[in-house]
N, C-alpha and C positions, 0 to 999 in steps of 0.2 A: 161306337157306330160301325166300325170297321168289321163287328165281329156278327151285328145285326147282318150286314148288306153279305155279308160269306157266302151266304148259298144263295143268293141271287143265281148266279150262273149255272149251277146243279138244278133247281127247278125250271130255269129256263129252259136245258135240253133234255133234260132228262124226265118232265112234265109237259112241258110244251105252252107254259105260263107264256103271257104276255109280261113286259119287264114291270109293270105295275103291282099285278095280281105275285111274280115271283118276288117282289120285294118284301110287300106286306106280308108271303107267306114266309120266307128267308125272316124275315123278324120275330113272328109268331114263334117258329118253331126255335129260334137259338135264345128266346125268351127263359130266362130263370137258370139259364147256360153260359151266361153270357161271359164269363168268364174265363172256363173252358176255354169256349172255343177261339176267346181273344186269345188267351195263351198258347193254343194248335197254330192260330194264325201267324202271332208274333215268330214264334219258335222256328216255322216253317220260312218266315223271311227273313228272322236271321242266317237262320242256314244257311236260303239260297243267294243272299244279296255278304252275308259277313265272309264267308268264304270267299269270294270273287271278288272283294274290295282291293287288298292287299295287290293282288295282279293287276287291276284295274289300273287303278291310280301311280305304277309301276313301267305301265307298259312305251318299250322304246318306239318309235317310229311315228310321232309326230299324232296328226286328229284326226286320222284312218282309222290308225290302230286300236284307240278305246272305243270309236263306233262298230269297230266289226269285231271286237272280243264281244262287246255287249249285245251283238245279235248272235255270234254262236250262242254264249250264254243264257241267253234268254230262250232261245231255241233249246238248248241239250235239256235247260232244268222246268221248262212248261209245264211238261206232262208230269213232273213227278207235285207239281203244286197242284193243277188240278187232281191228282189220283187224291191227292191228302185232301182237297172239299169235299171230293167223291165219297170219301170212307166217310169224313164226319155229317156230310146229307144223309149219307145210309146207316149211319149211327143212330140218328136221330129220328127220322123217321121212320125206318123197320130196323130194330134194332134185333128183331128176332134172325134176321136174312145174315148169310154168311157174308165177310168182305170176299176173302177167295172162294171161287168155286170147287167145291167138293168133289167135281169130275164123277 
């Protein structure tokens, strides 16, 4: 399901779907993929969440301290979750389009 609902938020802004129309398309399109792209998604939060465990569950200074490590954290590593839907919407749907731009 998790791998279905992915590009929900890629079609939302980068289509301008409403959250209904981008769901069913987010489905359509990681349909017969579905795989994949569980495994981009998996991979991608272990990364961002397996790495930051260890300091997380670590950190000295009482129930400040894991509340504001886990908003830097979530802050620093956003953009590189979204960049990773970003590439696999644009995988998938113009597969022909550069990710980086050729300048």
């Amino acid at each position: 399901m998790a791998a279905r609902w992915s590009l929900m938020a890629p079609f939302v802004v980068l289509q301008d779907e409403d959250p209904g129309d981008a769901l069913d398309k987010s489905r359509a399109t990681v349909m017969g993929r579905t795989g994949r792209v569980m495994w981009i998604v998996v991979a991608t939060f272990v990364l961002v969440s397996g790495t930051s465990a260890p300091v997380f569950y670590f950190l000295p200074g009482g129930a400040a301290a894991p509340i504001l490590f886990s908003f830097v954290w979530s802050s620093l590593t956003a953009p590189f979750e979204a960049h990773v839907l970003s590439v696999v919407y644009y995988r998938l749907t113009d597969p022909e389009r550069p990710v980086i731009h050729g300048g």
